[in-house]
C-alpha positions as CSV (number, residue, x, y, z in Angstrom):
1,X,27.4,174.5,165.4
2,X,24.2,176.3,164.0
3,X,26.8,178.0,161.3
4,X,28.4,174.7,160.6
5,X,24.7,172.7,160.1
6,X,23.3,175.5,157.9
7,X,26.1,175.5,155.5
8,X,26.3,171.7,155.5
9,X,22.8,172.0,153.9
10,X,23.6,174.6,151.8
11,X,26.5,172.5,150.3
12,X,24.1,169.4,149.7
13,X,21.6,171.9,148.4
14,X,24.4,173.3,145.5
15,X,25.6,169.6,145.2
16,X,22.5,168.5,144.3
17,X,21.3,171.0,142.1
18,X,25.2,170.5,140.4
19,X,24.1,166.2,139.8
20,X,21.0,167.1,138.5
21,X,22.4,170.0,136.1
22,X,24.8,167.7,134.9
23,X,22.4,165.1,133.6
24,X,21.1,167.6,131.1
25,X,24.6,169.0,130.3
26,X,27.4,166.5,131.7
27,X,30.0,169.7,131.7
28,X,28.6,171.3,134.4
29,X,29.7,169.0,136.7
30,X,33.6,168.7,134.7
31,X,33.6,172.4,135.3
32,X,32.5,172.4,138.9
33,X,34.8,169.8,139.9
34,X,37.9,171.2,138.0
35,X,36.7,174.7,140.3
36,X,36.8,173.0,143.5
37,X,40.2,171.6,142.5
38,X,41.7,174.3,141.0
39,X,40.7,176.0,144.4
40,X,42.1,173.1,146.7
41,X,45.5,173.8,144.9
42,X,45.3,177.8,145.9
43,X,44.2,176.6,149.9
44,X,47.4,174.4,150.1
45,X,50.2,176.1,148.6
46,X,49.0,180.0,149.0
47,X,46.5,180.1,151.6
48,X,48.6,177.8,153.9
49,X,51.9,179.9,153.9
50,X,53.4,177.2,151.8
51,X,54.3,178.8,148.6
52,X,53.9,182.4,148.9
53,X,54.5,182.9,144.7
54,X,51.8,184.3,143.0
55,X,52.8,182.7,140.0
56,X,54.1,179.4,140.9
57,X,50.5,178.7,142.9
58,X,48.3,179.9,139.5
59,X,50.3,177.5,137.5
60,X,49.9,174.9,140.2
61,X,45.7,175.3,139.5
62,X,46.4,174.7,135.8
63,X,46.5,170.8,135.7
64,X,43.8,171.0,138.8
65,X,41.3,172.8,135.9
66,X,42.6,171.1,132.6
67,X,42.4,166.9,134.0
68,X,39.2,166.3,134.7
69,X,38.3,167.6,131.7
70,X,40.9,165.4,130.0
71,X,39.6,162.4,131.6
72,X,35.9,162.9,130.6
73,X,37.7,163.5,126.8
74,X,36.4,167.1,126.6
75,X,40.2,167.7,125.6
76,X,42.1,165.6,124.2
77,X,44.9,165.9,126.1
78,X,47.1,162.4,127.4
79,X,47.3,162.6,131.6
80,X,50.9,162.3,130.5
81,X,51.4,165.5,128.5
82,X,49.5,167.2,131.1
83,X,52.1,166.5,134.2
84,X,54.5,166.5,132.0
85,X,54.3,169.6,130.5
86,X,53.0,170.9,134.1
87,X,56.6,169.7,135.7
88,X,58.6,171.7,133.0
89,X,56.9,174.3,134.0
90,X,57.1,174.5,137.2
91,X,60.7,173.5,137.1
92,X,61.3,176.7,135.1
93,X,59.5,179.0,137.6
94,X,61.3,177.4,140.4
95,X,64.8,177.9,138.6
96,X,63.6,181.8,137.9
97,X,62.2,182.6,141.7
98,X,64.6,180.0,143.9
99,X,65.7,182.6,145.8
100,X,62.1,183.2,147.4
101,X,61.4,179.9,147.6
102,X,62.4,177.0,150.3
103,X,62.6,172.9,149.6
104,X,59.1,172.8,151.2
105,X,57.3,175.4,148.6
106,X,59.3,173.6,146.0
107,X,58.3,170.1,146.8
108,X,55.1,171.2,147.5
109,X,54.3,173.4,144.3
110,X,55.6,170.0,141.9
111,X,54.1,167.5,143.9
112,X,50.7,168.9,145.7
113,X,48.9,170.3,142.0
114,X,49.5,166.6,140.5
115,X,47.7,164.7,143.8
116,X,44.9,167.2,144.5
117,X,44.2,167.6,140.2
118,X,43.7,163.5,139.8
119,X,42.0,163.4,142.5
120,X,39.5,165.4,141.9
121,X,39.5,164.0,138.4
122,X,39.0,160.7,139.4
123,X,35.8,161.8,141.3
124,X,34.5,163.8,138.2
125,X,35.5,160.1,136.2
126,X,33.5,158.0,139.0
127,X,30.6,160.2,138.9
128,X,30.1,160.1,135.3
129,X,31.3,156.6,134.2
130,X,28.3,154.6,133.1
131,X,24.5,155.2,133.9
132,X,25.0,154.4,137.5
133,X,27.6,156.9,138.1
134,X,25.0,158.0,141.4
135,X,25.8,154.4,142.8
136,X,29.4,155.5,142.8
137,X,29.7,158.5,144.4
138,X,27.1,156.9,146.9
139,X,29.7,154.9,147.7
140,X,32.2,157.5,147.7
141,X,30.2,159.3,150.5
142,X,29.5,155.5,152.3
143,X,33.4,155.3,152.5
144,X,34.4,159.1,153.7
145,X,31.1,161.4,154.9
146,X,29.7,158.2,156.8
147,X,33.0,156.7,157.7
148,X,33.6,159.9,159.6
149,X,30.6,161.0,160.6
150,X,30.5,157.6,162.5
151,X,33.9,157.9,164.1
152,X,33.1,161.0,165.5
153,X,30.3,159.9,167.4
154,X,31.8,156.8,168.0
155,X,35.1,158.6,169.1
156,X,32.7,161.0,171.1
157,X,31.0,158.3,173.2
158,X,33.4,156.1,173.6
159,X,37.0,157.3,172.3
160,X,40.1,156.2,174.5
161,X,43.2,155.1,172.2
162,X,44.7,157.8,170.6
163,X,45.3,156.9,166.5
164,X,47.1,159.8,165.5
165,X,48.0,161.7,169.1
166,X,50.3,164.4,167.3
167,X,48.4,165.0,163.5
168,X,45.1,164.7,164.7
169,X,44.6,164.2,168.3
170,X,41.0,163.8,168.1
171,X,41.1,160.6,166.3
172,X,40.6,157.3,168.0
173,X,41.1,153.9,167.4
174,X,37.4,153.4,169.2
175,X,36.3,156.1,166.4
176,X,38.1,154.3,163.2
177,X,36.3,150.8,164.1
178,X,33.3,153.1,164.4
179,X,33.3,154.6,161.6
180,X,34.3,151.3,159.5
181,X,31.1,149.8,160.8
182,X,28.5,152.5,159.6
183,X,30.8,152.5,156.8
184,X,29.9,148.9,155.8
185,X,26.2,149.3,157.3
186,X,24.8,151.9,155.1
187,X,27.0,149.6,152.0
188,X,25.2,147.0,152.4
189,X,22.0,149.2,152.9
190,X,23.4,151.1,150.0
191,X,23.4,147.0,147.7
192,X,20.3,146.1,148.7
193,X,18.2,149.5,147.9
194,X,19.8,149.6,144.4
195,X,19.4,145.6,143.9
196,X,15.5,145.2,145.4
197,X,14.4,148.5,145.2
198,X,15.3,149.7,141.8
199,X,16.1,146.0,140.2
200,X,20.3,146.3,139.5
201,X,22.1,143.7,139.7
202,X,24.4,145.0,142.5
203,X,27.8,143.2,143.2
204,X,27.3,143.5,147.3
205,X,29.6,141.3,148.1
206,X,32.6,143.0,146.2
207,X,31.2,146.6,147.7
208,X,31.6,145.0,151.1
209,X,34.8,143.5,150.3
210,X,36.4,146.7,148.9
211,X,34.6,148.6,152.2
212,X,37.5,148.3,154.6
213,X,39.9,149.4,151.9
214,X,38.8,152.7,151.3
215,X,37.7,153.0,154.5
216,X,41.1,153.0,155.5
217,X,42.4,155.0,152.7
218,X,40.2,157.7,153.4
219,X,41.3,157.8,156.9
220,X,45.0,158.3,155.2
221,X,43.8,161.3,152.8
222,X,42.0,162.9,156.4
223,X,45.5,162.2,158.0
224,X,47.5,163.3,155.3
225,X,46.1,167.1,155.0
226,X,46.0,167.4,158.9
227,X,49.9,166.6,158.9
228,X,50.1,169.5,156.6
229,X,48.3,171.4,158.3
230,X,49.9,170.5,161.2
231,X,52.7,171.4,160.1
232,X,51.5,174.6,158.4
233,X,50.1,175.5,162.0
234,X,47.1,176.4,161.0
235,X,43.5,174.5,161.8
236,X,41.7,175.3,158.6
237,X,42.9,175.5,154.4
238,X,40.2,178.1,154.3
239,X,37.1,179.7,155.4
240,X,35.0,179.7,152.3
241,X,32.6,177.1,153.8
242,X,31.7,178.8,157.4
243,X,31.9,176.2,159.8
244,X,33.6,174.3,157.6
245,X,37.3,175.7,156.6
246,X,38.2,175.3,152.7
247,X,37.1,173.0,149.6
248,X,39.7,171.0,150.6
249,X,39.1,170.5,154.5
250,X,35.6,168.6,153.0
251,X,37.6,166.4,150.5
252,X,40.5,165.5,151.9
253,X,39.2,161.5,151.9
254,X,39.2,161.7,148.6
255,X,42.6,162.7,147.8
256,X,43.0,158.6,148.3
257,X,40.1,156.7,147.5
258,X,39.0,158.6,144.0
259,X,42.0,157.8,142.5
260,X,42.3,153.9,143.6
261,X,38.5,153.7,142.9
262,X,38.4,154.6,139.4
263,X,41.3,152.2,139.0
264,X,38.5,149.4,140.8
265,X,36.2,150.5,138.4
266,X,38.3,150.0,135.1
267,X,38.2,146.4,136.0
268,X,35.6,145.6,138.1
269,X,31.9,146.3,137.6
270,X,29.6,146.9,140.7
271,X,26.4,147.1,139.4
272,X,24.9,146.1,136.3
């Protein structure tokens, strides 16, 4: 517990210093992000036993590094011609190396890279669209740190009905309505700093509406890497975080909610 606490505040510590780096020079930020991807890619195909082709898993990093730059326009490079030219790719090496390779490391090696690299790109988009890009990732954290934090404690004290018994059997029903209220709590906490404290005009009522939503679809992301990992047998992606596991045992929420949030966010406006 100690291990896990002190490199929780280590990692808000680097985060921080990361948001505040970027406001002087915006690519900071691009670059960390497109890292932690890139490095999310390597934990599920390589470090998880799925792909074991040295290869196939650097080439699956490449879109991971080159779209969040494409979708801040540091390159201008279509989304399209990126997955695009990513799939013929991997197509080729799979054709060259099939004979070391199963359906799962194939599936996995097309499929996994594209998920993992928009996601990651959406966050980088949601972070740094508009002057209130704070308010979003705020949010971000409202719908998957707090969401969880509060279904743990909330599975803890009072957990009974399994969600998930098989991919995550500490998951509760008694958690997930936990965690959806602290999720909408600190929201609405969230609308009414921004809105009386700093004078935005906040959209609450939409941020509360949109709550339960990516609530839930973080709870899918959380679910979705623990079936892999279920499957993969292993608890962890990684151990680069002690107490932790891997990049992508922290952001596994947001394999779901980035993406559908910057798609909220191209056509509806939060704060003001």
């Amino acid at each position: 517990m100690k291990t896990r606490v002190i490199s929780g505040a280590l990692i808000v510590l680097v985060v921080a210093a990361i948001l505040t780096a970027q406001i002087y020079l915006p690519v900071i930020l691009v670059g960390f992000i497109a890292l932690a991807g890139a490095v999310s890619v390597y934990e599920v195909l390589w470090a998880t036993g799925i792909c074991k082709n040295k290869i196939i898993v650097a080439a699956g990093m490449l879109p991971a590094v080159l779209v969040p730059f494409a979708l801040q326009g540091y390159i201008n490079i279509p989304l399209g011609v990126i997955f695009t030219v990513y799939a013929g790719i991997i197509f080729a090496l799979t054709l060259k190396f099939h004979s070391g390779l199963n359906m799962a490391a194939v599936v996995s090696a097309i499929c996994l890279p594209i998920v993992i690299s928009f996601a990651f790109g959406s966050l980088c988009f949601i972070i740094q669209n508009g002057k209130m890009g704070i308010f979003h990732l705020l949010l971000v954290l409202c719908w998957s740190a707090i969401s969880d934090t509060g279904a743990y404690f909330t599975g803890v004290l009072m957990g009974k009905h399994k969600m998930a018994k098989v991919i995550s059997p500490k998951k509760t029903w008694e958690g997930f309505a936990g965690g959806m209220f602290f999720s909408l709590l600190f929201t609405l906490l969230l609308g009414i700093l921004f809105k009386n404290a700093y004078g935005y005009d906040v959209e609450i009522l939409y941020t509360l509406i949109l709550t339960p939503l990516f609530v839930v679809l973080g709870v899918m992301g959380d679910l979705s890497a623990s079936l892999i990992k279920r499957k993969c047998e292993i608890k962890d992606f990684g151990k680069l975080i002690p107490g932790h596991g891997g990049i992508l045992d922290r952001f596994d929420s947001i394999l779901m909610i980035s993406p559908f949030f910057m798609i909220v966010l191209n056509y509806i406006q939060l704060i003001k």
